[in-house]
C-alpha angles and dihedrals in degrees: 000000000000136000124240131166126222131198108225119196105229093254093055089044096053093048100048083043088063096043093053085051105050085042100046098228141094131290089228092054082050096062094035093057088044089056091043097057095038095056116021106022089096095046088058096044087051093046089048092052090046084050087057096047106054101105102013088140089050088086089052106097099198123064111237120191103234091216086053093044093050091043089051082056096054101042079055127112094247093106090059097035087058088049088052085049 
């Protein structure tokens, strides 16, 4: 962990003070859980779902060839069924 220093405006301070309080917690694990979830909370979401998502196919018995399956999706009806729409 580092150690940085902010200037707060007294309006922001006093706000944030409160918060702590009523919290019971600090005004620096405040900030740190706002910037957390400001900046990486979607990076974290996305690795998570990544995470998920590797293997996904293991649990497919049967071996399908990606360039046939895409081609099967394409010879399909979707086209037609989205005019009628």
């Amino acid at each position: 962990m580092r150690r940085t220093q902010l200037y707060l405006d007294d309006h922001l301070w006093n706000a944030l003070h409160a918060r702590a309080r009523s919290r019971k917690t600090s005004i620096s694990q405040l900030v740190r859980d706002a910037v957390r979830d400001r900046y990486l909370g979607k990076r974290e979401e996305q690795a998570k779902a990544m995470q998920e998502f590797v293997g996904i196919r293991k649990s497919r018995s049967e071996s399908i060839d990606a360039v046939e399956y895409i081609r099967s999706l394409r010879r399909g009806d979707r086209l037609n069924r989205l005019k009628e729409k």
